[in-house]
Backbone as a printed PyTorch tensor [residue, N CA C, xyz], in Angstrom:
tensor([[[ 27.8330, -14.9250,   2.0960],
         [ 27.6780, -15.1920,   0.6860],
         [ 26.2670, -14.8000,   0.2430]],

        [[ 26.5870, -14.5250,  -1.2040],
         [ 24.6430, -13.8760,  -1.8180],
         [ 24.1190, -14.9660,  -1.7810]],

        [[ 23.1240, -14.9260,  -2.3670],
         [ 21.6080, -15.9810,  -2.7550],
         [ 22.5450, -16.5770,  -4.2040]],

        [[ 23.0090, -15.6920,  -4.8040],
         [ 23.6210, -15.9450,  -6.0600],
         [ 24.4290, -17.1540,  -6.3360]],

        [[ 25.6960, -16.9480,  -5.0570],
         [ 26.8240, -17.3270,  -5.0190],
         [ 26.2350, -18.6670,  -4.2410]],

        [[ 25.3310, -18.9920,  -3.4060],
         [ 24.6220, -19.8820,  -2.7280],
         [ 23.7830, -20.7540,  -3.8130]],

        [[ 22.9950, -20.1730,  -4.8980],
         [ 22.1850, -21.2740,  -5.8840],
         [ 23.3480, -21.5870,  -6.2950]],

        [[ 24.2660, -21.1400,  -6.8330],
         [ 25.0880, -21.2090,  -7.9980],
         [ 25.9940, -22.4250,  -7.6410]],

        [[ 26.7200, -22.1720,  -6.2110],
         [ 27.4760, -23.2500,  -5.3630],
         [ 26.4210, -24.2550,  -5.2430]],

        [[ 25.2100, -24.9890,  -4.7820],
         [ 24.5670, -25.5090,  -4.5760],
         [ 24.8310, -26.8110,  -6.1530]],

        [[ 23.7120, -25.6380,  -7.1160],
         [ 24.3690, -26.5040,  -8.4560],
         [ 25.4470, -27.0360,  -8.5930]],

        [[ 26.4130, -26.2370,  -8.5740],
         [ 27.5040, -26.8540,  -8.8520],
         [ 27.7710, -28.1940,  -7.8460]],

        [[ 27.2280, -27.8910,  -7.0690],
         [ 27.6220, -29.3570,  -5.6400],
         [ 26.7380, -30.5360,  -6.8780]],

        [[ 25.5680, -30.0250,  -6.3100],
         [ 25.0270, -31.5560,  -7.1290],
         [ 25.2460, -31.8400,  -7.9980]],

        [[ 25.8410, -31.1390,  -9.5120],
         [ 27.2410, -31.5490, -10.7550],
         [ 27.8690, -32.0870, -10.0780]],

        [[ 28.7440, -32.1080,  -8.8430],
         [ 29.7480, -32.3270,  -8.5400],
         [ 29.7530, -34.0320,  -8.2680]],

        [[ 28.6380, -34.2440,  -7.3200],
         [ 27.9670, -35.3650,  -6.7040],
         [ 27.2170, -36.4410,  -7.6040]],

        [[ 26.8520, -36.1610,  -8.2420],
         [ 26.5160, -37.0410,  -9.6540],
         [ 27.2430, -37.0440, -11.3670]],

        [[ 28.7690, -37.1740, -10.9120],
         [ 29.6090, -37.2070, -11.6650],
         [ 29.2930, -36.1730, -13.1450]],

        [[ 28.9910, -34.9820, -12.8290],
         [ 28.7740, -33.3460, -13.7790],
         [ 27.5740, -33.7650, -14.4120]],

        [[ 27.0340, -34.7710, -13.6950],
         [ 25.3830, -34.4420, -14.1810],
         [ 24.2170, -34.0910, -13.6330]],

        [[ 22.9510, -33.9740, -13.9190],
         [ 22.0810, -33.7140, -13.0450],
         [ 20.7530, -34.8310, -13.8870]],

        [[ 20.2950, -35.3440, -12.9450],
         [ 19.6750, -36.5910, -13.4390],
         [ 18.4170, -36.0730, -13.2830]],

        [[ 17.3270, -35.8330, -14.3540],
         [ 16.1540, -35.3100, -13.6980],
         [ 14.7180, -35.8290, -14.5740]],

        [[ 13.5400, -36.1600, -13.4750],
         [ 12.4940, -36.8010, -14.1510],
         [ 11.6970, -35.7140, -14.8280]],

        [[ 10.9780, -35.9170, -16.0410],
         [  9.8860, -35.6710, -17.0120],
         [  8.8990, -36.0340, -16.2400]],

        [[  7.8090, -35.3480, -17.2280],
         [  6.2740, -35.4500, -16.4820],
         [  5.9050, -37.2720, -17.3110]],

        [[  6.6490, -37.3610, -18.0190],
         [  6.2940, -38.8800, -18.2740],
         [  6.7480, -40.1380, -17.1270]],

        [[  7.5000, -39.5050, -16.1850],
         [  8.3050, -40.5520, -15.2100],
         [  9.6490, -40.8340, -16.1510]],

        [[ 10.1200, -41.0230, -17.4200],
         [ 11.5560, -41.1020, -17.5710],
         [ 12.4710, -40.2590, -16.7280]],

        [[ 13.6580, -40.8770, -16.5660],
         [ 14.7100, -40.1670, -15.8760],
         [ 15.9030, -39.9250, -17.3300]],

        [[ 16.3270, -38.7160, -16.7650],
         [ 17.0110, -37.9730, -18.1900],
         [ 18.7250, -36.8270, -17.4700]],

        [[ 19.5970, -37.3320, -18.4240],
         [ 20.9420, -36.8050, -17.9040],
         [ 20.7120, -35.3770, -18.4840]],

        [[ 21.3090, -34.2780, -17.8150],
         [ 21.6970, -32.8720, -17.8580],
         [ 22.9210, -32.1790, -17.7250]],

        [[ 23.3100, -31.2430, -18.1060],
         [ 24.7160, -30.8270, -17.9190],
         [ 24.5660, -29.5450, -17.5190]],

        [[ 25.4580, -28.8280, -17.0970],
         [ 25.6100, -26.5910, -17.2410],
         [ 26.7250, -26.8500, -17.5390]],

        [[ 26.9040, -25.6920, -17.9140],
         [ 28.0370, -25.6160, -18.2190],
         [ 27.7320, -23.8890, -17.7430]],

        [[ 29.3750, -23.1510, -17.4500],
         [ 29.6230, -21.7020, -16.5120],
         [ 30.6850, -21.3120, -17.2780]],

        [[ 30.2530, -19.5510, -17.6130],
         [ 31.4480, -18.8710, -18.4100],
         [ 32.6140, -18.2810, -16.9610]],

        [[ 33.5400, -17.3820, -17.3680],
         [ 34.6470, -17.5230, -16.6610],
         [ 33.8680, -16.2770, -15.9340]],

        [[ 34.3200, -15.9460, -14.8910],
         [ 33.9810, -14.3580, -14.2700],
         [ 34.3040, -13.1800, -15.3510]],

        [[ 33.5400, -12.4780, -15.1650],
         [ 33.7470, -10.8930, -15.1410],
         [ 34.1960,  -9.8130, -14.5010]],

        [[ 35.4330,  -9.6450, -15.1340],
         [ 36.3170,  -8.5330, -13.6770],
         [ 35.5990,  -7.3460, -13.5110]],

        [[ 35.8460,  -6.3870, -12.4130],
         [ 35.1910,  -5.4170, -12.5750],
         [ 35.4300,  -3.8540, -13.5830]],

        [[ 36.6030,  -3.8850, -14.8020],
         [ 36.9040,  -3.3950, -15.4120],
         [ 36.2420,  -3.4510, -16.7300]],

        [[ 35.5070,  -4.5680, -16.6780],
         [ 34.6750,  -4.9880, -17.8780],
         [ 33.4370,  -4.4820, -17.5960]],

        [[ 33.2540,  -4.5630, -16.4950],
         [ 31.7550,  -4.3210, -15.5800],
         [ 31.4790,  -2.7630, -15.5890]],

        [[ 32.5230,  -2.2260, -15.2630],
         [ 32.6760,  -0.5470, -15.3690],
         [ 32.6160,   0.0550, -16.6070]],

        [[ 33.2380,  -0.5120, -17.7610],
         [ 33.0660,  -0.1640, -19.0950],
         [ 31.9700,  -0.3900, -19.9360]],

        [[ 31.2550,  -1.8130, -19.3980],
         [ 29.6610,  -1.8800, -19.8350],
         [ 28.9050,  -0.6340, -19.4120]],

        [[ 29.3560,  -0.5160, -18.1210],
         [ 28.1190,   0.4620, -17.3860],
         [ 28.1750,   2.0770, -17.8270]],

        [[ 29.5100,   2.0690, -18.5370],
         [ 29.7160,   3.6690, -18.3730],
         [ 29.4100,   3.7820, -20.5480]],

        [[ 29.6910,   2.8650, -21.0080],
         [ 28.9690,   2.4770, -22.5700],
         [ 27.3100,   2.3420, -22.6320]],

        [[ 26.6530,   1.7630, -22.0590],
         [ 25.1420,   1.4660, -22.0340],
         [ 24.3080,   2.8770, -20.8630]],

        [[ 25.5830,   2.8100, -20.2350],
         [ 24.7930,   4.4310, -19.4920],
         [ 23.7130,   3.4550, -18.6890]],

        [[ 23.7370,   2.4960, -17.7840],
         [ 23.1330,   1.7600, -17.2660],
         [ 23.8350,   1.6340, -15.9490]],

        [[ 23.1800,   1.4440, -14.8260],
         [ 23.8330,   0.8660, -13.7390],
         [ 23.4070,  -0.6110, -13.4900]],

        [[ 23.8640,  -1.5190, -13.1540],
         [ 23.5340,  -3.0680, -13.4450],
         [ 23.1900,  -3.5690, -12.1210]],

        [[ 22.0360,  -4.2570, -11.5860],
         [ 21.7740,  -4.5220, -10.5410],
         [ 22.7490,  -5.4300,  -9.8750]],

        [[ 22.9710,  -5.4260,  -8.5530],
         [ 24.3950,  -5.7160,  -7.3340],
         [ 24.0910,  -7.4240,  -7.4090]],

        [[ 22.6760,  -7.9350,  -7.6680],
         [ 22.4900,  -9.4760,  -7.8190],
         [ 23.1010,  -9.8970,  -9.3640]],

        [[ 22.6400,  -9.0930,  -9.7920],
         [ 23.2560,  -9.4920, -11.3580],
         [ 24.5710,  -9.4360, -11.5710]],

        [[ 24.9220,  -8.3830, -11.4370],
         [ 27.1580,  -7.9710, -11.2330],
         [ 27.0780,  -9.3640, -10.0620]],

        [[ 26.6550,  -9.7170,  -9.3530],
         [ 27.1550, -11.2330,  -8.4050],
         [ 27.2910, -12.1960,  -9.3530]],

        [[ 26.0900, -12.2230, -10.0330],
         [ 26.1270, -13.6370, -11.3520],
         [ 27.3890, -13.6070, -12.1670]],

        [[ 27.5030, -12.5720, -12.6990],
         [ 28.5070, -12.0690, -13.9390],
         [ 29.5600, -12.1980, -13.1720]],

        [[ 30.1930, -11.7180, -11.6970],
         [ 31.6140, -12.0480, -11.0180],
         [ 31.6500, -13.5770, -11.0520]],

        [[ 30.4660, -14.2810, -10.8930],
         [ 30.3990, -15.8810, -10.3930],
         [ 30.5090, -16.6500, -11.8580]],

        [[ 29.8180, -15.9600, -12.8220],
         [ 29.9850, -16.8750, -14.2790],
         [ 29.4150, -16.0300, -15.4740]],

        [[ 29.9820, -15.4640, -16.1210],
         [ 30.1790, -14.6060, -17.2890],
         [ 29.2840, -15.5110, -18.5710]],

        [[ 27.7870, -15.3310, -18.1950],
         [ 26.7050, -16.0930, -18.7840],
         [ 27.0010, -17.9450, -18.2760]],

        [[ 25.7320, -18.4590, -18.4240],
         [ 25.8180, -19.8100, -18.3990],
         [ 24.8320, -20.6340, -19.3450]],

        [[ 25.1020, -22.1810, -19.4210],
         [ 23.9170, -22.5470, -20.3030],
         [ 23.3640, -23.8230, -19.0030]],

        [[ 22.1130, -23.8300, -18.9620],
         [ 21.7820, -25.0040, -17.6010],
         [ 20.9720, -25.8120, -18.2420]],

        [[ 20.7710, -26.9590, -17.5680],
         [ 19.9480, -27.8600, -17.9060],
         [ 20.0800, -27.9170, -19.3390]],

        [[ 20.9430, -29.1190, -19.9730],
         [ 20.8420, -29.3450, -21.2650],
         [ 21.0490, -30.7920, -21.4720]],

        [[ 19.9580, -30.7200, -22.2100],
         [ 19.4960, -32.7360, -22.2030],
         [ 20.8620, -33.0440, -22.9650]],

        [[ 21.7630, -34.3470, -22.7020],
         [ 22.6900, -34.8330, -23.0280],
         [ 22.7060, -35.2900, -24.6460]],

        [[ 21.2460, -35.3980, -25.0440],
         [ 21.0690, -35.8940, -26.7370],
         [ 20.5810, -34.6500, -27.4030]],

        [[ 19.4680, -33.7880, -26.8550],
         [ 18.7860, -32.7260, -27.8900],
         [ 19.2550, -31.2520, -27.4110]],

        [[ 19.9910, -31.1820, -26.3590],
         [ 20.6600, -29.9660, -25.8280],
         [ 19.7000, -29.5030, -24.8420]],

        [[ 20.2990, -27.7120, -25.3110],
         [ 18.8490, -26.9590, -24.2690],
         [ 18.9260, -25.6760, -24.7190]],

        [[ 17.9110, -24.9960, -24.5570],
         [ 17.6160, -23.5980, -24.7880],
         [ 17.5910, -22.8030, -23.2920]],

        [[ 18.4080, -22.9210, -22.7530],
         [ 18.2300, -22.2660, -21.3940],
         [ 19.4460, -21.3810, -21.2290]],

        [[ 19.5260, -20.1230, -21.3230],
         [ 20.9790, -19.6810, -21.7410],
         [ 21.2720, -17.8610, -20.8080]],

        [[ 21.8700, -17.9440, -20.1110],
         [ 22.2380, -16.8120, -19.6250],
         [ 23.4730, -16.0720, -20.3280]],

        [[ 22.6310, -15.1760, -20.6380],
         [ 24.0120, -14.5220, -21.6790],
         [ 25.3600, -14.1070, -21.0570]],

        [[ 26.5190, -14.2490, -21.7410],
         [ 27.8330, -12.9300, -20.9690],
         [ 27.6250, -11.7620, -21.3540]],

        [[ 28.0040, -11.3790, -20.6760],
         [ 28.0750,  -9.3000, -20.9980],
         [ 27.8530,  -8.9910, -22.4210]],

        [[ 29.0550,  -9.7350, -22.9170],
         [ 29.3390,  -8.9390, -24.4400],
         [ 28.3290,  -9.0570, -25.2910]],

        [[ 27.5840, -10.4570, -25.0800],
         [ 26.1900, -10.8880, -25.7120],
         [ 24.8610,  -9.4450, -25.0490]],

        [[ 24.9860,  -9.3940, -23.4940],
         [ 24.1870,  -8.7040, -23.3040],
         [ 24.1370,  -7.1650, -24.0790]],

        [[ 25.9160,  -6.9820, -24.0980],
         [ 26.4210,  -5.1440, -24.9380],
         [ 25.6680,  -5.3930, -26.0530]],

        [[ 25.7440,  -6.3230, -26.7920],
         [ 25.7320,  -6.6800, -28.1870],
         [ 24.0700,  -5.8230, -28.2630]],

        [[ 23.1020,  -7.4480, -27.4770],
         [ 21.6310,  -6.7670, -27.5890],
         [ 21.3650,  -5.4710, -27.6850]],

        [[ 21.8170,  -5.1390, -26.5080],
         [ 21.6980,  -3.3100, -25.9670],
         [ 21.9000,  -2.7520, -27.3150]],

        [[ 23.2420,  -2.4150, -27.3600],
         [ 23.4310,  -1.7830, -28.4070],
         [ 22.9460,  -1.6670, -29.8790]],

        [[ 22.6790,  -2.6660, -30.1250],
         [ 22.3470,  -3.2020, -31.5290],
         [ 21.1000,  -3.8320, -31.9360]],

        [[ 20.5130,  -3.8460, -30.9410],
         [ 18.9490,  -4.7350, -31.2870],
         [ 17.9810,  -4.7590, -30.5980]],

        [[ 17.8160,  -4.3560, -29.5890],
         [ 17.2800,  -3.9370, -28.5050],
         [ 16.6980,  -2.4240, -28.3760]],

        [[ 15.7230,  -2.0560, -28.8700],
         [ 15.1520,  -0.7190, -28.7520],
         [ 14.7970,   0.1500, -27.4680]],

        [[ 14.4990,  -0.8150, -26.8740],
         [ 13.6760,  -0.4130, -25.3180],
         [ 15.2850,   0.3320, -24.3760]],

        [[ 15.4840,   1.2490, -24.2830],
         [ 16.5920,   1.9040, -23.5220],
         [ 16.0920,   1.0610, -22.1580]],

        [[ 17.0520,   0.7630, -21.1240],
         [ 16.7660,   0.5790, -19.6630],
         [ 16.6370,  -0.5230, -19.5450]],

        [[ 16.2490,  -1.1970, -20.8000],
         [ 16.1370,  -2.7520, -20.4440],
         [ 17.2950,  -3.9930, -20.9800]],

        [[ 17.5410,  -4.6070, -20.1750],
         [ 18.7820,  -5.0770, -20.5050],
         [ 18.4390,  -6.7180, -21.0570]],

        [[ 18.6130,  -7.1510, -22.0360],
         [ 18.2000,  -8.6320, -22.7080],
         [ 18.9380,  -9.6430, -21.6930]],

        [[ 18.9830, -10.0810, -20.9520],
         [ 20.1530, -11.4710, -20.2820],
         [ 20.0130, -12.7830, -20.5390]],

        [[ 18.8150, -12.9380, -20.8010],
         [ 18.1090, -14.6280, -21.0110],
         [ 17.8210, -14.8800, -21.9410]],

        [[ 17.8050, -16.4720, -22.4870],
         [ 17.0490, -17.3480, -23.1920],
         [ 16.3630, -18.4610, -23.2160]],

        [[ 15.3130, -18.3930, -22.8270],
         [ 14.6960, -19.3630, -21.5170],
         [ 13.9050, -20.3670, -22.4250]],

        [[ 13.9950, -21.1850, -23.1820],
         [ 12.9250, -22.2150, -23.8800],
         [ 11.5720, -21.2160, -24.9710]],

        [[ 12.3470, -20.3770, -25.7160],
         [ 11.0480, -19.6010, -26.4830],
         [ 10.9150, -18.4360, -25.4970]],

        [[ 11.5640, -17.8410, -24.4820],
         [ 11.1960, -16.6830, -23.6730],
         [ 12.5100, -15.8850, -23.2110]],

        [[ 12.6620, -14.9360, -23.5130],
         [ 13.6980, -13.7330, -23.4780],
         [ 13.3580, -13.4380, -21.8510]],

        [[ 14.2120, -12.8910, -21.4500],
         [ 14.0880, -12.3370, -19.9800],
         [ 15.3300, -11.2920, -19.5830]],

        [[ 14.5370, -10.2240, -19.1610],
         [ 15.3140,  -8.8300, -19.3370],
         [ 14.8700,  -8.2710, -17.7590]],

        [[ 15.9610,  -7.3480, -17.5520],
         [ 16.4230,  -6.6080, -16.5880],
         [ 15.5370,  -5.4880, -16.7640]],

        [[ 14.9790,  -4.6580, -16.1420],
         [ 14.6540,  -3.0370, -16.0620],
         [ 15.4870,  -2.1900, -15.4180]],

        [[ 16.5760,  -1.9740, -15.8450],
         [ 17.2380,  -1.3580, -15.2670],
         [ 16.6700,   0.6740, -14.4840]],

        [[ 15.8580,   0.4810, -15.2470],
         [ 14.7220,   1.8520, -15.1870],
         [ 14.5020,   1.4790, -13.2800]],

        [[ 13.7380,   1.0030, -13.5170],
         [ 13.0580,   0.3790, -12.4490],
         [ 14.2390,   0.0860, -11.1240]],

        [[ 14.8600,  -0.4980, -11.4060],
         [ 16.2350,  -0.9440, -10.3480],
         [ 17.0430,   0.7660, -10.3570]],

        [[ 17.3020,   1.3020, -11.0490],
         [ 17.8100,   3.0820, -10.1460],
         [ 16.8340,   3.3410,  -9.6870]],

        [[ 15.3770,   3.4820,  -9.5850],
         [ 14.4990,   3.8940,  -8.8960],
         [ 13.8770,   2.7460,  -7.8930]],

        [[ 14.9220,   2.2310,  -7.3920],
         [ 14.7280,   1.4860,  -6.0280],
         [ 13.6640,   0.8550,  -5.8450]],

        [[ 13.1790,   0.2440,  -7.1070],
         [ 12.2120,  -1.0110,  -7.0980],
         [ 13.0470,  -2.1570,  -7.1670]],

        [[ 11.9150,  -3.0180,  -6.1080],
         [ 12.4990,  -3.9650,  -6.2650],
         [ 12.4750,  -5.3370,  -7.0230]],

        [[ 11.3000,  -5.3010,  -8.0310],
         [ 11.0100,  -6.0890,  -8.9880],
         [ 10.9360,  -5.4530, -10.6990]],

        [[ 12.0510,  -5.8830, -10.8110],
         [ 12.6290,  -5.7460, -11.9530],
         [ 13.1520,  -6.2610, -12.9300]],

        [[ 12.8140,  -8.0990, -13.1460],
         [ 12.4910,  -8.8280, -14.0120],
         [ 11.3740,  -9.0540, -14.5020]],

        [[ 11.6530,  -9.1140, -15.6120],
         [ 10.7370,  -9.1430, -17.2090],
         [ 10.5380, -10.0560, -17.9200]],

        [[  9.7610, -10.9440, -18.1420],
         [  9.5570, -11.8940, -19.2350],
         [  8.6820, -11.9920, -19.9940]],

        [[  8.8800, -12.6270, -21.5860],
         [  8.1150, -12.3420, -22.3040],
         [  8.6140, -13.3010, -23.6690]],

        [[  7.6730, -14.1910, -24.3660],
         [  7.8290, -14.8910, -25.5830],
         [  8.4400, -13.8890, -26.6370]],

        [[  9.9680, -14.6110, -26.9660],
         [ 10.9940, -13.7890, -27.9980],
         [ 10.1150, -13.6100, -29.4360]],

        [[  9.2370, -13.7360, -29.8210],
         [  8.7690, -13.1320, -31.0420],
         [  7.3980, -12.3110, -30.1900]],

        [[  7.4480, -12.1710, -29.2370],
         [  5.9270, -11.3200, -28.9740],
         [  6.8150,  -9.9540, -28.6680]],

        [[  6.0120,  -8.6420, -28.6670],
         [  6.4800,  -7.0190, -28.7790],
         [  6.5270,  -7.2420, -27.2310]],

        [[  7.3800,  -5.7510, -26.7560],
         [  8.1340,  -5.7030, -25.6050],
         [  6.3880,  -5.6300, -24.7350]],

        [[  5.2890,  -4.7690, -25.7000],
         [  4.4260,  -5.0080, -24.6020],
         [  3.5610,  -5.4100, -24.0290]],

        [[  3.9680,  -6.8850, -24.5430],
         [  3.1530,  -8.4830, -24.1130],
         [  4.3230,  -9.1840, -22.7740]],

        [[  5.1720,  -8.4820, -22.5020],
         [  5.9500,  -9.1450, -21.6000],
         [  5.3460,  -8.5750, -20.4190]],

        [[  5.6820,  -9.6510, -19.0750],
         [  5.2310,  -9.0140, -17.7640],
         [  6.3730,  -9.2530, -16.7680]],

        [[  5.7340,  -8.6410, -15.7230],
         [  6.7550,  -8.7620, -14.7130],
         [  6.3730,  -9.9210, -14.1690]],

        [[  7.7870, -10.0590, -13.4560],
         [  7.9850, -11.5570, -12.5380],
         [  7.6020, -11.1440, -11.6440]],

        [[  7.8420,  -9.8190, -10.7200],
         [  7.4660,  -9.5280,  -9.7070],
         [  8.6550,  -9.9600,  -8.6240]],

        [[ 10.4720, -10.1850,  -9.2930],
         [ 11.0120, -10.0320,  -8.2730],
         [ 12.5500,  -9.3500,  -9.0080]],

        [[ 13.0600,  -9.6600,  -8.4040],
         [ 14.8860,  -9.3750,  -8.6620],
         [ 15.3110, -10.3700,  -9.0620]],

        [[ 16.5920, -10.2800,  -9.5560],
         [ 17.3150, -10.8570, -10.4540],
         [ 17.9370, -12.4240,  -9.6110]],

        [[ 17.9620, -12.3700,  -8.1780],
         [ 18.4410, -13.2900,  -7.5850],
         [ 17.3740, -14.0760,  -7.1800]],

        [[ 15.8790, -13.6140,  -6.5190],
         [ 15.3000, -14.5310,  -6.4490],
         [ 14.8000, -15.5080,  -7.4800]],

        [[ 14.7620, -14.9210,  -9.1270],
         [ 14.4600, -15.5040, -10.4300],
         [ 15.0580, -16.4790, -10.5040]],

        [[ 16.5560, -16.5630, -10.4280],
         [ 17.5130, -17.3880, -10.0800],
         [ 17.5260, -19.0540,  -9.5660]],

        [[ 17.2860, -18.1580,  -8.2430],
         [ 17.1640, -19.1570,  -6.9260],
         [ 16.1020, -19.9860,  -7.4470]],

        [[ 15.0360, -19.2290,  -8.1370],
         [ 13.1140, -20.2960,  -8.4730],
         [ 13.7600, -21.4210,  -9.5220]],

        [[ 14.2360, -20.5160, -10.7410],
         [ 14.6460, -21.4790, -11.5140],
         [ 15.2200, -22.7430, -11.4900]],

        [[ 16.5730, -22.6550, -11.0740],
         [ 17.3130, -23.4330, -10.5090],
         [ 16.4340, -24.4910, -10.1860]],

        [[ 16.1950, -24.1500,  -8.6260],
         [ 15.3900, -24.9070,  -7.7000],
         [ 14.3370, -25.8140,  -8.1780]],

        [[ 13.6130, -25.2650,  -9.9220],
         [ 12.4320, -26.1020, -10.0460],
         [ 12.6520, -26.7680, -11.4140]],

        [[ 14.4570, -26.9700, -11.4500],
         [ 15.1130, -27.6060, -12.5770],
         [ 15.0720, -27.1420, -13.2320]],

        [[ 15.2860, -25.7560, -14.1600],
         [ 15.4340, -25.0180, -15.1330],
         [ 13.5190, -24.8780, -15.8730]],

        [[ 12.6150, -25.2760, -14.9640],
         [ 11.6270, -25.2350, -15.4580],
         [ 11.0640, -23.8250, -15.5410]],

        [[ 10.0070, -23.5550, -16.8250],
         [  9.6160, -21.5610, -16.7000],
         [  8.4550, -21.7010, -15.6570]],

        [[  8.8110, -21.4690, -14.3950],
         [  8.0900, -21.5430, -13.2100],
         [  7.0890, -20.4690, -13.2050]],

        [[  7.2300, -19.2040, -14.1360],
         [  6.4720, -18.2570, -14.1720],
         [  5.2400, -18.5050, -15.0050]],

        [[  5.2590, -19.4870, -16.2150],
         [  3.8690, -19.4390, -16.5350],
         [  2.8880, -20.6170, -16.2880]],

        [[  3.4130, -21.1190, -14.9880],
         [  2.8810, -21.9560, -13.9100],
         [  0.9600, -21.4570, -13.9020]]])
């Protein structure tokens, strides 16, 4: 199994284990209920028609996410929600196509005030850090790199409760 299919199962265990919640402390010491919620998979006929429309090839960690859950929303406080949002495809076509200037880069995230995009540039030319982040009203070239792939971003997130571990 990927790293993907491994965070992703993981979460879902501890939803599973604390009756679909995730109970998690603030820097104040309160303890606070959470939910995800997971879109359905993405077959690979959908996957092929994105790729051959956007003229993009989509990184093999990312097509794992999208087979495993066709966007998701994580960590969302039970009273004020959440801004933490992994897009589905059609959201991602949408960007691409329509709003998104930067060719190669693919919009996927909505991270608390921070967009987070793919380089797909970068990933055909066999790099291997090719996530992007950057505050959704700042220009594409105030964003930086994470300095990894799409699965280890993942795995950090997750792991440090949907927190933006990058501007640590």
């Amino acid at each position: 199994m990927s790293l993907v299919q491994n965070t992703l199962n993981g979460l879902k265990r501890k939803l599973e284990l604390s009756g679909g919640y995730l109970y998690l402390q603030d820097r104040e010491g309160n303890v606070e209920r959470y939910s995800c919620t997971f879109g359905q998979p993405v077959g690979d006929g959908e996957i092929d028609r994105f790729e051959a429309s956007a003229g993009q090839k989509i990184p093999l960690d990312y097509l794992d996410f999208l087979k495993y859950s066709n966007g998701c929303s994580l960590f969302n406080h039970e009273i004020y929600g959440g801004e933490k949002k992994l897009f589905p495809l059609d959201q991602v076509e949408y960007l691409y196509t329509n709003v998104n200037s930067r060719r190669g880069y693919l919009e996927i995230a909505y991270i608390s005030d921070d967009t987070l995009m793919i380089d797909c540039n970068a990933y055909s030319n066999g790099e291997k850090n090719y996530m992007f982040a950057g505050n959704s009203t700042s220009s594409f070239e105030d964003f930086k790199s994470l300095g990894c792939n799409f699965e280890t971003w993942l795995y950090r997130f997750i792991s440090t409760n949907g927190t933006k571990y990058w501007v640590w």
